[in-house]
N, C-alpha and C positions, 0 to 999 in steps of 0.2 A: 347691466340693467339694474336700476334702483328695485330694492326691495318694497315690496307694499308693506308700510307702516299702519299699527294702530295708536290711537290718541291716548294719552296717560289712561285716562278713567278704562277706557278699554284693555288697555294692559295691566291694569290694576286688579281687575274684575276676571281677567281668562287667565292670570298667572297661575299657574300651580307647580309642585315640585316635582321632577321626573329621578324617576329610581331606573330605570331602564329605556336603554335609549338604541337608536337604529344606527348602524354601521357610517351612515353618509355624514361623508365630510360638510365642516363650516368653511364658507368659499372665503379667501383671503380679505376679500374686499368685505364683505359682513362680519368679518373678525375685527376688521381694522376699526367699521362704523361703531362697534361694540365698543371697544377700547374709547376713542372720542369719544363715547355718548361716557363712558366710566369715567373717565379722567374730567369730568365737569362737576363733578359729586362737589360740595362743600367743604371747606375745611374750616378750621376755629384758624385766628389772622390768616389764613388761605396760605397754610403756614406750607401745605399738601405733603403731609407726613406718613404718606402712604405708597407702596409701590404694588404691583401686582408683577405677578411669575407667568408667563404665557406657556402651560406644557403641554405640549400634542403628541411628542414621541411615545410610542409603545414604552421603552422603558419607563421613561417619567413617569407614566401614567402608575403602571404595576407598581413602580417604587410609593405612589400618592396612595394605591387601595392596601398596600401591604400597612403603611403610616397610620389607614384609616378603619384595620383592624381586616379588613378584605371587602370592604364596604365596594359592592358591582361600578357604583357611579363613574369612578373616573376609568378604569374596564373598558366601559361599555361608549361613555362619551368624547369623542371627540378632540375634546380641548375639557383644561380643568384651568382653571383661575386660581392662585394662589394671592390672598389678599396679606400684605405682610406691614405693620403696624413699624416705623422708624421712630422710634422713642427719643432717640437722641437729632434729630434733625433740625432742633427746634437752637442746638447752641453752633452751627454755622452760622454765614452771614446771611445765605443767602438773599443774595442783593440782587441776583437777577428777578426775585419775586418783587419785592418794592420796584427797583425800575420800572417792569413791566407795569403791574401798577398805575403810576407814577402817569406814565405814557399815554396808557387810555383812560386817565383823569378819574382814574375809580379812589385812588386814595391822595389827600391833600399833604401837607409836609408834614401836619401836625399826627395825623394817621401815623405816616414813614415813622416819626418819632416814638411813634407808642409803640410801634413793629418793632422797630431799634433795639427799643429797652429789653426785651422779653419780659416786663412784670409780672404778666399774668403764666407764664411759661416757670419763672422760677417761684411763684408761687404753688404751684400744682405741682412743684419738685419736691418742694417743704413741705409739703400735703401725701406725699409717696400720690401723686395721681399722674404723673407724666404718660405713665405705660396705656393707663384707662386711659389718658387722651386721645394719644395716637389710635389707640383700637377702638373706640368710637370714632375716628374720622376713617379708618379703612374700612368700617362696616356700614357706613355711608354710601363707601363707591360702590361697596356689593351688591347693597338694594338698587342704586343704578341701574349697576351691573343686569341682576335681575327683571329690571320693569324694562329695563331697553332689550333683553335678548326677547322676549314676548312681543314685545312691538315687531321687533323685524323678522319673527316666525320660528325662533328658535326657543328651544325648552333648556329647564335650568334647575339646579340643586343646589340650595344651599348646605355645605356640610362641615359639621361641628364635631363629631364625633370623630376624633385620632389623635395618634401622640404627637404632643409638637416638634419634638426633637427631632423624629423620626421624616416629619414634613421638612425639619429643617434640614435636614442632612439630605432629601429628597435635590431640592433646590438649593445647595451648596450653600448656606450659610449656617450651618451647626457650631461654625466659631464665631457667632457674631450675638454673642449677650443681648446689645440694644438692640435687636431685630426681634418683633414677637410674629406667630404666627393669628391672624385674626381666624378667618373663615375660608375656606375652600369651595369653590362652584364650582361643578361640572356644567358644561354649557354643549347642547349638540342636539337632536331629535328626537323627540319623544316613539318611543316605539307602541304607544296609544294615548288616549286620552284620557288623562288621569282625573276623576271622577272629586268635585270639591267637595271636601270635607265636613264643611259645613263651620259655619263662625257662632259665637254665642249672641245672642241680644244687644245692640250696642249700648243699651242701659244697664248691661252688667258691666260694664268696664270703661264707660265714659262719664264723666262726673262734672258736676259744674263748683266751679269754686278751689273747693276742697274734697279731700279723700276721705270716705263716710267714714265715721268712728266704731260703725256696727260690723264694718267689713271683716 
């Protein structure tokens, strides 16, 4: 049975972060919807420089809150999302992204061609910004991540705080330099209802034009 979904604005508006969560499993089929709704997130040429780690094992999990300094989240949740930034992905061919592409008339040859080159890939190399790209597009599929687990009933954490090494060694890639760690989600049932925080005025932080000089 499909899950009753809510509409962006609706998941936008009831998301909030869960620190503690209820023992009950995420059923395979709302894990998988999860995943597709994540793997639609944007990428810069949809180059999708990003993978995620699915961990549900007891151990994984302990090895993630030991990584995350003892932080309950991944403890207590379920399933934990590991968002992991591919820095270097961008100097394959991958040609089965252009083909596909290609296929459903979303890019023309002249497109293909600019994909080709990587210009703007080895530009952002020469700039030392390769790593920030990657990790702005994995942090992309998290907010996904996020606004789709609300939709279909499930609560979520983003979490920032841990060593990355420690994450990496979690998830078996401690020898892999071009792997960065972005963000970590715990994803599973809230064990209440986490009360909103409350946001500032949108006229504190939304600006027209330009950014005031008095700020």
């Amino acid at each position: 049975m499909k899950a009753q979904t809510l509409s962006v604005p609706e998941a936008i508006r009831t998301r909030r972060t869960t620190r503690h969560y209820r023992p009950d499993q995420v059923p395979q089929v709302l894990l998988d919807e999860l995943l597709d709704l994540t793997v639609e997130a944007p990428t810069a040429w949809n180059m999708q420089d990003r993978s995620i780690v699915v961990v549900t094992s007891e151990s994984g999990r302990r090895d993630l809150s030991n990584a995350a300094f003892g932080q309950p989240q991944p403890l207590e949740a379920p399933v934990v999302l590991v968002f992991v930034a591919e820095t270097a992905a961008w100097e394959s061919s991958n040609a089965d992204i252009a083909e596909l592409a290609g296929r459903n008339g979303a890019w023309d040859a002249e497109f293909t061609a600019m994909f080709d080159s990587r210009t703007e890939f080895h530009s952002l190399r020469q700039r030392g910004l390769i790593r920030e790209n990657a990790v702005k597009n994995a942090m992309i599929a998290a907010t996904y991540t996020m606004l789709a687990a609300t939709s279909l009933g499930l609560s979520s954490a983003p979490m920032n705080g841990w060593d990355p090494d420690l994450v990496k060694k979690a998830i078996g890639i401690d020898d892999r330099p071009d792997l960065a760690i972005t963000v970590m989600v715990a994803v599973g049932y809230s064990d209440a209802a986490p009360p909103h925080p409350g946001r500032r005025p949108r006229e504190h932080t939304v600006f027209t034009e330009r950014y005031p000089a008095d700020r």
